[in-house]
C-alpha positions as CSV (number, residue, x, y, z in Angstrom):
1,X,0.0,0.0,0.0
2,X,1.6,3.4,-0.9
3,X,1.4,5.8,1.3
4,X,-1.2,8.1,-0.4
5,X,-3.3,4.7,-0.2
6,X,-2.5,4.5,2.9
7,X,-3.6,8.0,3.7
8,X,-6.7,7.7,1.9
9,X,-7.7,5.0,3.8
10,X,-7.0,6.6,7.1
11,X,-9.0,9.4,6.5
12,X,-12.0,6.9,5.2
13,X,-11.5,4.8,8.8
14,X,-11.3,8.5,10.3
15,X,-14.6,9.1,9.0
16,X,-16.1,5.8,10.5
17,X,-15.0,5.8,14.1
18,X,-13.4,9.3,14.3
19,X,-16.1,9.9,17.3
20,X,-15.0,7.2,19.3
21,X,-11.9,8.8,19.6
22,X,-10.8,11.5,22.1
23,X,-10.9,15.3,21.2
24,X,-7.2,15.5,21.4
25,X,-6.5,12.4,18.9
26,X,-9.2,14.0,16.5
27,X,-7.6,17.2,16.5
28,X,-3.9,15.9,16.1
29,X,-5.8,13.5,13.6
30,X,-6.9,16.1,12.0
31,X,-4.4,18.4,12.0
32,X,-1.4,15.4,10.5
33,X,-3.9,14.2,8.3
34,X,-6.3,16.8,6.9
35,X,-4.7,20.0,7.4
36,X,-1.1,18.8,6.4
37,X,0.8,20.0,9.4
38,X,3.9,18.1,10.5
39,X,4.4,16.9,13.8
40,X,6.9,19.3,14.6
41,X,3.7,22.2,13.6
42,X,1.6,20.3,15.6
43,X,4.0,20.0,18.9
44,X,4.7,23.8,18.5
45,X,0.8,24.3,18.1
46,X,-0.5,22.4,21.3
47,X,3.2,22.9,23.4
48,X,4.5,19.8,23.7
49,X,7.1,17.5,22.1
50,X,7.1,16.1,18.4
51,X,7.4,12.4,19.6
52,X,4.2,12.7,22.1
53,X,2.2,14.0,19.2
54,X,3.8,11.0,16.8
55,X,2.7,8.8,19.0
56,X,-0.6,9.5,19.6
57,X,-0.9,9.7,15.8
58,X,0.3,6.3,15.6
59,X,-2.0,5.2,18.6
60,X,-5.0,6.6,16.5
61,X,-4.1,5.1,13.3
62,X,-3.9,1.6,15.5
63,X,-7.2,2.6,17.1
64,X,-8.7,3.3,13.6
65,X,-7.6,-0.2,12.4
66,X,-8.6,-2.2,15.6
67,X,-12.3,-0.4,15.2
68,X,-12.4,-1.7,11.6
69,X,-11.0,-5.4,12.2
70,X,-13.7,-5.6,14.8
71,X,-16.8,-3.3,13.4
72,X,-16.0,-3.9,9.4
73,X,-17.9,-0.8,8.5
74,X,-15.9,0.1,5.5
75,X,-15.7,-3.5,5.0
76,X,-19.7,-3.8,4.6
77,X,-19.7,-0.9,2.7
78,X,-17.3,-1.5,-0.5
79,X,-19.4,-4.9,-0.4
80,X,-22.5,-2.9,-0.3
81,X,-21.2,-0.8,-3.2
82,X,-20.4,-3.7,-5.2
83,X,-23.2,-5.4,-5.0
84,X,-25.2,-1.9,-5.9
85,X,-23.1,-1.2,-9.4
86,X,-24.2,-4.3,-11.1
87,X,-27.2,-4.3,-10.1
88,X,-30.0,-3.4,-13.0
89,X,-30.8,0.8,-14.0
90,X,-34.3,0.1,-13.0
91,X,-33.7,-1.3,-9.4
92,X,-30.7,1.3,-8.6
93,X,-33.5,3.9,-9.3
94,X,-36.1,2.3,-6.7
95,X,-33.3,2.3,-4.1
């Protein structure tokens, strides 16, 4: 997986179970992942050190993954979406 892949599927996982997550790790989330900071910006920003905000980054992207192993939201999803493109034009209308 690349890491734009990677990143892409981050911020999908993000969009799943972000709530579960503290305000802090959505914000530092948020801020390494949406808003393009670096950790050094986000340390500066919140006063304290680059390696507590990398790993609570890294605690969050574990978190996201743990919620999806056990909850397989996106999972369903894609499957969901699959099953919806082939179906017929007629019964894509109805639903």
């Amino acid at each position: 997986m690349t890491d734009l892949e990677k990143k892409n599927y981050y911020n999908i996982l993000f969009g799943y179970y972000g709530v579960l997550l503290t305000e802090k790790q959505q914000y530092y989330f948020e801020d390494y992942y949406f808003n393009n900071y670096s950790l050094a910006e986000i340390a500066e920003n919140n006063k304290t050190s680059r390696n507590a905000i990398h790993k609570q980054v890294k605690e969050v992207e574990n978190k996201l993954i743990d919620y999806e192993d056990k909850l397989k939201l996106y999972q369903k999803a894609s499957e969901i979406e699959e099953i919806i493109k082939d179906l017929d034009e007629n019964i894509k209308e109805q639903i």
